[in-house]
C-alpha positions in Angstrom: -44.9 -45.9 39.2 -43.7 -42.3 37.9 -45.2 -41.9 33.9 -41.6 -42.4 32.1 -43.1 -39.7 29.3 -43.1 -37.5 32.1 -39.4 -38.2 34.3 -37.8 -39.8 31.7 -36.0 -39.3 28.0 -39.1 -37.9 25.2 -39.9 -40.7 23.1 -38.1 -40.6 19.7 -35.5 -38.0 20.9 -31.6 -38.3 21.0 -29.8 -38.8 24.2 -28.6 -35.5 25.4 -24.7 -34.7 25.8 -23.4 -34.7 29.6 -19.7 -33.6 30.4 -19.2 -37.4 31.2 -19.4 -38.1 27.3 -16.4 -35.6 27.1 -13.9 -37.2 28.8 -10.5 -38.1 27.6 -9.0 -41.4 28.7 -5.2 -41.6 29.3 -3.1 -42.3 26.5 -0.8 -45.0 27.7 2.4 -42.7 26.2 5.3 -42.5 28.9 4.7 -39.6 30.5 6.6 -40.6 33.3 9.7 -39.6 31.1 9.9 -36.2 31.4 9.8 -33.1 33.6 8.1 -29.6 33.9 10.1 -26.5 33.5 10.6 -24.0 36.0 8.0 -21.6 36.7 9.5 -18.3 37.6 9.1 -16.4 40.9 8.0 -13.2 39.7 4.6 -11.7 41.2 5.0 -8.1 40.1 5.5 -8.9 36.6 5.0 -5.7 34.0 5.2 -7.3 30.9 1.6 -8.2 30.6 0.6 -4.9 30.5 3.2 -3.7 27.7 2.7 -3.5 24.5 5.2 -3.6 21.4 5.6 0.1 19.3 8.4 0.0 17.6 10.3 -2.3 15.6 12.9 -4.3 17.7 16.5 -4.7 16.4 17.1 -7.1 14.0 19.7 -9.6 13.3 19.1 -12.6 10.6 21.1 -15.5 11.0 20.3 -17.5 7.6 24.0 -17.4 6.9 25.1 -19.8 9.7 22.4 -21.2 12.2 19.9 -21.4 8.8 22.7 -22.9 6.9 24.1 -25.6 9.0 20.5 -27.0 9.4 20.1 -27.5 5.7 20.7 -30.6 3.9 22.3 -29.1 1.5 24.4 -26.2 2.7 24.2 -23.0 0.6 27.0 -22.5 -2.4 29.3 -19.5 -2.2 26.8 -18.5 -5.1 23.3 -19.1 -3.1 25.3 -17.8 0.1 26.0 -14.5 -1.7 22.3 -14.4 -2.7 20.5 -14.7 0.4 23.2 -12.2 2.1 22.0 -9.4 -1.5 18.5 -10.2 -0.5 18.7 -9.9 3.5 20.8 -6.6 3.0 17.7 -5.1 0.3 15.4 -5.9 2.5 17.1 -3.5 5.0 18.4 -5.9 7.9 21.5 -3.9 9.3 23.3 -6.6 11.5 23.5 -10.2 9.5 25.2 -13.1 11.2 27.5 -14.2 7.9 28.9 -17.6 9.0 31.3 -19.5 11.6 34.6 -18.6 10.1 36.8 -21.5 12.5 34.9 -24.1 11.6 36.2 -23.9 8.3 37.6 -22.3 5.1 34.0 -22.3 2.7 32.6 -19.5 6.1 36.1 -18.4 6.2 36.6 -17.6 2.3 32.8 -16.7 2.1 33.1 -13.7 4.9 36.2 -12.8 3.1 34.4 -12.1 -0.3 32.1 -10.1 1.2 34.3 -7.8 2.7 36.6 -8.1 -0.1 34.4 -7.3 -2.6 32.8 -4.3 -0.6 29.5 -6.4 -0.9 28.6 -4.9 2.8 27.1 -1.4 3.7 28.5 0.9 5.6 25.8 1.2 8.1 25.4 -3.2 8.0 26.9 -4.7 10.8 28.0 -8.3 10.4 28.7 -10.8 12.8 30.4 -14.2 12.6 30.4 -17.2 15.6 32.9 -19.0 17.6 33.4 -21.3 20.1 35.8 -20.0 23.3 38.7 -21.6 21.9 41.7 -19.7 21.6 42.9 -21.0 18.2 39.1 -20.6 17.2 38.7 -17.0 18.3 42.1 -15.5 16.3 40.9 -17.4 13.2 37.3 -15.8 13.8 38.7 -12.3 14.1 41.4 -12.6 11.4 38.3 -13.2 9.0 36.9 -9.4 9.4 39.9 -7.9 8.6 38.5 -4.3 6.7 35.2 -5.0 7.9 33.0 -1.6 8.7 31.4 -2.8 11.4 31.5 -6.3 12.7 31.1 -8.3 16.1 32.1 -11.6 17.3 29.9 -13.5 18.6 31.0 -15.8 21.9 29.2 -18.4 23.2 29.7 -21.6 25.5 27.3 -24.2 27.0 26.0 -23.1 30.4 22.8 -25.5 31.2 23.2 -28.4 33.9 22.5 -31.2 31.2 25.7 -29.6 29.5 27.5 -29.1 32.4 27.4 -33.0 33.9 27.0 -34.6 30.4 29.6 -32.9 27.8 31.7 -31.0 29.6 31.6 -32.6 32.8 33.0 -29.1 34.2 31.7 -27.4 37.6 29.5 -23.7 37.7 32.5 -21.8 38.1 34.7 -23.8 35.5 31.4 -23.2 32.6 31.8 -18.8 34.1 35.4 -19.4 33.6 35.5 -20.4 30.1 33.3 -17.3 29.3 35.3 -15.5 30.9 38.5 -16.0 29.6 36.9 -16.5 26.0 35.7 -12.8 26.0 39.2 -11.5 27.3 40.6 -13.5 24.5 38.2 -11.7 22.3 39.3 -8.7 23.3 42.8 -9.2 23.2 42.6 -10.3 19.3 40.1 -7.9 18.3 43.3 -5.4 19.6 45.8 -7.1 17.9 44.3 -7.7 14.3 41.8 -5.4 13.3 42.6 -1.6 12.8 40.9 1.3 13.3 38.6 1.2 10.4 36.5 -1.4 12.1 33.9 -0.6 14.5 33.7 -3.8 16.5 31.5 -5.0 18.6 30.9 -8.5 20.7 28.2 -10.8 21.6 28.2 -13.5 24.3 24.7 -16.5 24.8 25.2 -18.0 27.7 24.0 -21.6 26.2 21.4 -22.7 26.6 19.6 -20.0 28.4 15.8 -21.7 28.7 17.6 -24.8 30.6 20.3 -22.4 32.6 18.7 -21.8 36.1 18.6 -18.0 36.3 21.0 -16.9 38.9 23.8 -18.8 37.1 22.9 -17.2 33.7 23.4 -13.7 35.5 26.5 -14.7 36.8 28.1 -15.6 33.6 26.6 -12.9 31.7 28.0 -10.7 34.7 31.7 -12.0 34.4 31.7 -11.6 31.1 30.8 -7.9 32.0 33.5 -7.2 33.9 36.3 -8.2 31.3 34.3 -6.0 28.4 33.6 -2.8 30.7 30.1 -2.0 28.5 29.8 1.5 29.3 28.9 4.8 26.7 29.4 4.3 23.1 30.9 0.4 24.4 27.8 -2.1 24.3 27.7 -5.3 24.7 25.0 -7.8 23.3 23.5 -10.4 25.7 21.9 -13.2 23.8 19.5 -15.6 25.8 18.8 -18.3 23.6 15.8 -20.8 23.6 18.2 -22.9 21.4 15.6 -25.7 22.5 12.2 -24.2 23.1 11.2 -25.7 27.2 8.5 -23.4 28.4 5.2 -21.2 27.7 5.9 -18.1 25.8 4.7 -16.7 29.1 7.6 -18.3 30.9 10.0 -17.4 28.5 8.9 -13.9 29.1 9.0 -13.7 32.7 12.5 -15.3 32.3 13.5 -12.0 30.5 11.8 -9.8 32.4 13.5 -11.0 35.6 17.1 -11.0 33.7 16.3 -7.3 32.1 15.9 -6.7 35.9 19.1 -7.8 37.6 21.5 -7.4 35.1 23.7 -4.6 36.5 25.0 -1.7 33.2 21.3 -2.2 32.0 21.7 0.5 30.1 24.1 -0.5 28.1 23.2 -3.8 27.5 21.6 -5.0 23.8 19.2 -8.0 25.5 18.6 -9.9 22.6 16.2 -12.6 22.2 17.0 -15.7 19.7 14.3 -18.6 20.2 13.8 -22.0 18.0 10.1 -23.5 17.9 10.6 -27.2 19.1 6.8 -26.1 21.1 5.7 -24.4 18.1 5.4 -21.4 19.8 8.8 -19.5 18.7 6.8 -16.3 17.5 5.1 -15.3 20.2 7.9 -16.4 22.8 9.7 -13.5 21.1 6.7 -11.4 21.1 6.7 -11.7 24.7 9.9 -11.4 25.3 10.7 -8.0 23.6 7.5 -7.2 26.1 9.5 -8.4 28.6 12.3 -6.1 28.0 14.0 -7.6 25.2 16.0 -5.7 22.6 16.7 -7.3 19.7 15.4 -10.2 17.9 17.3 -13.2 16.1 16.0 -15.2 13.9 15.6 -16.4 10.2 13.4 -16.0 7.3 10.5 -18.2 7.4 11.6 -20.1 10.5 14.7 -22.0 8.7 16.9 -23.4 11.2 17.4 -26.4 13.0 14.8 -28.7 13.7 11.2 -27.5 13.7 13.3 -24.2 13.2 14.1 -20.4 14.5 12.1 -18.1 15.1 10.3 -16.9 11.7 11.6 -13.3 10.9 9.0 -12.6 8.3 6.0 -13.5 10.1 7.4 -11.5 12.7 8.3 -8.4 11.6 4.8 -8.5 9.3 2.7 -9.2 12.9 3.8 -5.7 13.4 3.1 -4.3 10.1 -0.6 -5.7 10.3 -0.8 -3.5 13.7 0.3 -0.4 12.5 4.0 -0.2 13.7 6.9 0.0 11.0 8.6 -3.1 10.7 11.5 -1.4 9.2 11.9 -4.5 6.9 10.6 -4.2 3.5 8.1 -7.1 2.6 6.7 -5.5 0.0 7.6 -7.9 -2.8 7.1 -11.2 -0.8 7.2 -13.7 -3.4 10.5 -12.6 -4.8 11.7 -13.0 -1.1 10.2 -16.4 -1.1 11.0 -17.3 -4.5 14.5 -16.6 -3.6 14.9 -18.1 0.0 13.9 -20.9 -1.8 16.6 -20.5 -4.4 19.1 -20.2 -1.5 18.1 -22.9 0.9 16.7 -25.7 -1.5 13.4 -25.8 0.5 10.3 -25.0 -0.1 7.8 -22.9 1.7 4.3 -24.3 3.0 1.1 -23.1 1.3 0.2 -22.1 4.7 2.8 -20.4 6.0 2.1 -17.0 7.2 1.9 -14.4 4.9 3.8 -15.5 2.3 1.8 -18.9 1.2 0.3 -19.8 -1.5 -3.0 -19.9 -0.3 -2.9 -17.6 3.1 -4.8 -15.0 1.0 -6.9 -17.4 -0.5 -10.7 -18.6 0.5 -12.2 -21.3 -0.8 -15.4 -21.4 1.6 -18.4 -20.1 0.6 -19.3 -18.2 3.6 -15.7 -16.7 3.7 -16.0 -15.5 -0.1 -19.4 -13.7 0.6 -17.7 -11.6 3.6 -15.0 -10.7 1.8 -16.4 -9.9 -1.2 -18.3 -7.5 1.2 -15.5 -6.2 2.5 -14.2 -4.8 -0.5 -17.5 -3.2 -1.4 -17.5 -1.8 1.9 -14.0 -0.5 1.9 -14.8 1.1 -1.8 -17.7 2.7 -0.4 -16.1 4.0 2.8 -13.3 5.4 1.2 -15.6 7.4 -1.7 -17.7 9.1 1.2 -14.8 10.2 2.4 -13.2 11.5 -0.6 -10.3 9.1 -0.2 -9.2 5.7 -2.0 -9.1 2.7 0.0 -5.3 2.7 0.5 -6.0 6.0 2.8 -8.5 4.3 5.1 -8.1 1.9 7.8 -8.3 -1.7 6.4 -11.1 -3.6 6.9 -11.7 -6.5 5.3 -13.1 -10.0 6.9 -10.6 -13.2 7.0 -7.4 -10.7 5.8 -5.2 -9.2 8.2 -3.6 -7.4 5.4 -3.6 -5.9 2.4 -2.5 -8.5 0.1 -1.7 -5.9 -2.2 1.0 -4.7 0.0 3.0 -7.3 -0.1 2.7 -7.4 -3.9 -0.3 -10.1 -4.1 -2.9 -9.6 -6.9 -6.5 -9.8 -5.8 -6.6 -12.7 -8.0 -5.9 -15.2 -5.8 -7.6 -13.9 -2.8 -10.8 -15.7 -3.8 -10.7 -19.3 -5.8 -13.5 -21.6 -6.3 -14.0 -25.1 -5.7 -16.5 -27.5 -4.0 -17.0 -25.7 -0.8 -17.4 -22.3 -2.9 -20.5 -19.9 -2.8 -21.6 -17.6 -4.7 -19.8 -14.4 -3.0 -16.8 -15.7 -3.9 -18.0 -16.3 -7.7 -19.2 -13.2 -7.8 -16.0 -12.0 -6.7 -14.0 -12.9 -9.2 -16.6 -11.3 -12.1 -16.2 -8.2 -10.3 -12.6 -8.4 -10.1 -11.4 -9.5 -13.2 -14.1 -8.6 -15.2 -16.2 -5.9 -13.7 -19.1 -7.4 -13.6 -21.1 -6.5 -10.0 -24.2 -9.1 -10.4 -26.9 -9.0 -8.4 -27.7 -11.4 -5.6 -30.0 -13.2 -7.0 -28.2 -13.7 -10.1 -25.1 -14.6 -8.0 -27.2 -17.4 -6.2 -28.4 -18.8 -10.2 -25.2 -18.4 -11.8 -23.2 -20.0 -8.4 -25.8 -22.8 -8.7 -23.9 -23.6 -12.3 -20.4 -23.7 -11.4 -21.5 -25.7 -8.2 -22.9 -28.6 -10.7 -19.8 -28.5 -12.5 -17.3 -28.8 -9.5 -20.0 -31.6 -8.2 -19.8 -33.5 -11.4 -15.4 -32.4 -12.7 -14.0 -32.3 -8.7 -11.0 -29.9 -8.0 -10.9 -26.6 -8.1 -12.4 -24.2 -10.9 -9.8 -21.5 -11.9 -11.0 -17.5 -12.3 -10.5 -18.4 -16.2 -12.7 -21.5 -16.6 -15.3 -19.5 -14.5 -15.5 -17.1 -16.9 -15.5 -19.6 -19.9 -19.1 -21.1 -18.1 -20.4 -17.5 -17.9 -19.5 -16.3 -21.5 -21.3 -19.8 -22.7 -24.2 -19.7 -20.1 -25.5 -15.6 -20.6 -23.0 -14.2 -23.6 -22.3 -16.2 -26.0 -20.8 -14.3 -28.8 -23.6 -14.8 -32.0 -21.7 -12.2 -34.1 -19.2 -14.8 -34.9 -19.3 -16.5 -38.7 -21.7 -19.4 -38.0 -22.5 -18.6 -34.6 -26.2 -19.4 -33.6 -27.1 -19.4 -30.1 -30.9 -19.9 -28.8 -34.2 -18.4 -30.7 -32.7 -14.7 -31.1 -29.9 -13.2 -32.1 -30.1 -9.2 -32.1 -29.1 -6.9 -34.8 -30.4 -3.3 -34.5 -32.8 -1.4 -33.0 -34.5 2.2 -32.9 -36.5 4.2 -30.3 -39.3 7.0 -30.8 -41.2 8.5 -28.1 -45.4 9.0 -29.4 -46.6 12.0 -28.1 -48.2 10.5 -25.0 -44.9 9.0 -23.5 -44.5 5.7 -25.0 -42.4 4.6 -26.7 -42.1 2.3 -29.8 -39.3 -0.1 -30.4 -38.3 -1.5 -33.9 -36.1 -3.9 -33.4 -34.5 -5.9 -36.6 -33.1 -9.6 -35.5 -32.9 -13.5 -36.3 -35.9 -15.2 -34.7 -35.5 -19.1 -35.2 -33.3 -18.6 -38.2 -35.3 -15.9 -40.1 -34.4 -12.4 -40.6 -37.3 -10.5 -38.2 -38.2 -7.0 -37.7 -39.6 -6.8 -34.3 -41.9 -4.3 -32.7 -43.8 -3.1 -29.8 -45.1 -0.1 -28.1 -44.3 0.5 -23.8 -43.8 2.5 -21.4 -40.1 2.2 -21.7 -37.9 0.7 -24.1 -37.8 -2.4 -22.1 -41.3 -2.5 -21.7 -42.0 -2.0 -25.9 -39.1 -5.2 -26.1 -41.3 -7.4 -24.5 -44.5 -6.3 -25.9 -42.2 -7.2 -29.4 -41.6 -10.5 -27.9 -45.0 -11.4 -27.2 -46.2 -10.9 -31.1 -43.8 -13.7 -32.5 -45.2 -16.0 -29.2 -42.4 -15.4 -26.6 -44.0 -15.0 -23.0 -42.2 -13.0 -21.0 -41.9 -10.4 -18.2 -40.0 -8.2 -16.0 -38.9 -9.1 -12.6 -36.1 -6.8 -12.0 -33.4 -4.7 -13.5 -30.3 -3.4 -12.5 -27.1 -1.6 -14.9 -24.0 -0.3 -13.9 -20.7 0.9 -16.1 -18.2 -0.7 -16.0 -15.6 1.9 -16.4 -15.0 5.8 -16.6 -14.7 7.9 -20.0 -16.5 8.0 -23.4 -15.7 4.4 -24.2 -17.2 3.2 -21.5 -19.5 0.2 -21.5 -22.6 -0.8 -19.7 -23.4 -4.1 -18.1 -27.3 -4.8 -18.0 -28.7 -7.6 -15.8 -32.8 -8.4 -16.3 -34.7 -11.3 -14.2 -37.5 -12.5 -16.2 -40.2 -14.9 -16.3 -39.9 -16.4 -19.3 -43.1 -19.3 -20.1 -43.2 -19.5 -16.2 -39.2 -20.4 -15.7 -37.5 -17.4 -14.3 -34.5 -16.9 -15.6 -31.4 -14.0 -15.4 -29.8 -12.2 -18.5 -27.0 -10.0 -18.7 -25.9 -7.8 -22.2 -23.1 -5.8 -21.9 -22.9 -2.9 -24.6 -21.7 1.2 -24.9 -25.4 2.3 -25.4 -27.2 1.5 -22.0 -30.5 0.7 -24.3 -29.2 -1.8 -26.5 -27.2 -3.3 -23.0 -31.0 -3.6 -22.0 -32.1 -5.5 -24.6 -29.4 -7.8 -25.0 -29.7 -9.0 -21.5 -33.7 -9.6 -22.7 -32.7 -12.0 -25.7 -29.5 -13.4 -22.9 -32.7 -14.8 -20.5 -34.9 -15.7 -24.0 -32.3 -17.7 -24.9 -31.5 -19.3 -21.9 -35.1 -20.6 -21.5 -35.1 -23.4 -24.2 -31.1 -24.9 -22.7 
């Protein structure tokens, strides 16, 4: 028989992992249900290898598909608000409503045109069905518009086709068809020559559409608008339920960007909704794939899991270099007032804009940014630069915070899970205080005992309270008495060999005490004061630094001692680097006895 010490498990060891204790079992859910979409036939796909330089065009449609998926549908008041705030923020084409489907879009596009609320060089655009009695309503509403285009569409997938309309392929090209020329027609008869008009047609819904019928359609509905110089004519594909990969949906595009006859001028504009969750980079892809233009509305509003998310888009681009040519810069009044306008709030964790995207709470994550920055300040002085003139670098941040108008102060917050880069962070930040490591590792030890015992999260403020009370307490106060010593005054002379002598006056146990000692430094002499009225202590380490620029500017001292055997950190803070010395001596003395 084999020795089982010898072919067999060690005795005393666990049982080692195989793939075998990996598998998944089958979940029992019917799967059976549904199908998989259509790959497409593509091989020499160029996408891949693209990628994206410039800013796409933009068109936010918060006005109508944002506003008919809320619950409650803006006010005339809120509408007006979110149109202010898309048109500040620089978006030049705005879809403002669905003027047929009733008089609040009607009256609402009206105002704004009325009231001269739209740019010159903003182009709005307003939906309708292929109705005729819809389509001379839509275009009487953008009467004295600037600029404005109507926007056609009509259901072209199969499910549509057999289930709603119960109409044959060439019925579904026919009704695009004649709605365009009926566009057209109107857009002739009504609006004068102060409008620059343009139109838009989807072919509905483009990711169930099998391609060769959507290029039909879209083709038809070429040859009644004759796009040629100076005429476009937008082509929107919409994802209006997401069905594939992003990669799909790309090679999709890239096969219609390829077909489509008068490519040139052709607007192929992308508009995808996030039922996979995977909205954002679908239109990523898709502008890789030859896309245009981009629709879409702020922070993914919309129906269902929601459109595409126009913020987190257009500031993907920003954190790669490439001009948005969106202005994000204030991001919490853009929040604050999408929230205003659609009665929903934002996630915490939504992408750039959330309450805590900026924010680490884990240990680990605090120490490497709190690195960063020191790293970025030190980069930038060698090369005679500030920090906003070098590349960013900065672990766990994509971006700036600061340049979407986020304080520093709520990149790092401290709970549980906290270490001490992150405390040490926000000393440095808030209160300029750069402590050493191993004071960092004593003083994080405190706050960790006080989130272990209290729970939740410990705010830059109440961090601050546990250092004043732990190394500066203030014993100037009436009354105040805090540990053995309290400091008063002291003088330096250098003796003729190089010492120097320290007379220090101060309160030592409650009596008035003039201290003194002779050392090589003034430090030294503090300690050889110390030891005559019994206190044991010595040097470990030292460091200073100032803590800002200019006559007034004070010094933060920070001393490691052993004090009776106990080592123990102090910190003084003063204008005279001496006296910030021996402050942070009596903040360790002190300490000892708590």
């Amino acid at each position: 028989m084999s020795d089982p010490a010898v072919t067999g498990p060690a005795v005393g060891r666990p049982t080692p992992l195989t793939n075998a204790t990996h598998t998944q079992q089958p979940s029992g859910m019917p799967i059976h249900k549904y199908g998989r979409y259509e790959a497409v036939d593509i091989p020499d796909r160029t996408w891949p290898d693209n990628r994206i330089t410039q800013a796409p065009r933009w068109l936010s449609t918060d006005l109508r598909d944002g506003n008919q998926a809320l619950i409650d549908p803006m006010s005339p008041a809120r509408k007006r608000e979110m149109f202010d705030l898309l048109v500040r923020m620089g978006y030049k084409e705005i879809e403002v409503g669905f003027p047929s489907s009733g008089e609040t879009d009607f009256a609402f596009v009206r105002s704004i045109i009325e009231d001269g609320a739209i740019p010159e060089d903003v182009t709005i655009s307003v939906l309708t069905q292929a109705r005729e009695e819809l389509i001379e309503r839509t275009v009487q509403s953008l009467v004295g518009a600037h600029r404005a285009t109507v926007h056609l569409y009509n259901a072209t997938a199969p499910t549509f086709r057999r289930v709603v309309f119960r109409g044959t392929r060439e019925q579904v090209r026919q009704i695009a068809v004649d709605g365009t020329r009926l566009v057209s027609e109107y857009a002739e008869k009504i609006l004068g020559p102060e409008t620059v008009f343009g139109y838009q047609y989807s072919p509905e819904i483009f990711t169930d559409t099998e391609l060769d019928f959507a290029l039909e359609v879209c083709e038809g509905v070429m040859d009644v608008w004759q796009p040629e110089e100076g005429r476009e004519i937008i082509l929107n594909l919409p994802a209006t339920v997401e069905r594939s990969t992003p990669s799909t949906h790309a090679d999709r595009f890239e096969w219609m960007s390829r077909n489509l006859s008068r490519r040139e001028y052709v607007c192929l504009s992308v508009h995808p909704h996030n039922d996979r969750g995977t909205a954002v980079a679908a239109a990523e892809l898709a502008i890789m794939a030859g896309a245009d233009r981009i629709e879409g509305c702020l922070f993914g509003q919309g129906e269902r899991t929601g459109n595409v998310d126009l913020v987190t888009l257009g500031m993907n681009l920003f954190s790669q270099g490439v001009d948005p040519q969106i202005d994000f810069s204030q991001i919490d009044e853009i929040r604050r007032t999408s929230e205003y306008c659609n009665q929903m709030e934002i996630h915490p964790r939504h992408p750039y804009v959330g309450d805590l995207v900026y924010t680490a709470f884990s240990g680990s994550h605090q120490d490497a940014i709190k690195k960063g920055f020191d790293a970025m300040e030190a980069d930038a002085a060698a090369q005679g630069r500030t920090v906003d003139d070098i590349e960013w670098a900065v672990p766990y941040l994509p971006i700036d915070p600061k340049d979407v108008g986020r304080s520093y102060e709520a990149v790092i917050r401290v709970n549980s899970q906290s270490g001490k880069g992150g405390i040490a962070y926000v000393l440095k930040n808030e209160h300029k205080l750069d402590l050493p490591r191993r004071m960092q590792i004593e003083f994080s030890r405190i706050i960790q005992a006080k989130t272990d015992s209290e729970g939740g999260e410990v705010t830059p403020k109440a961090i601050w309270s546990v250092f004043q009370d732990e190394y500066l307490p203030n014993a100037e106060e009436p009354g105040a008495r805090w540990g053995r010593i309290q400091l008063r005054s002291g003088q330096t002379t250098t003796e003729k060999d190089g010492s120097d002598t320290l007379t220090v006056e101060a309160v030592v146990d409650g009596v008035e005490t003039v201290l003194t000692g002779t050392g090589n430094g003034p430090i030294s002499a503090f300690f050889a004061a110390l030891a005559a009225v019994g206190i044991d202590a010595r040097l470990l380490d030292y460091s200073e630094h100032t803590m800002s620029e200019g006559a007034s500017a004070q010094a933060a001292s920070y001393i490691e001692c052993a004090i009776d055997g106990k080592v123990l950190w102090g910190i003084g803070i003063d204008a005279n680097t001496t006296r910030a010395s021996l402050k942070a001596v009596v903040s360790a003395v002190n300490r000892a006895p708590r």
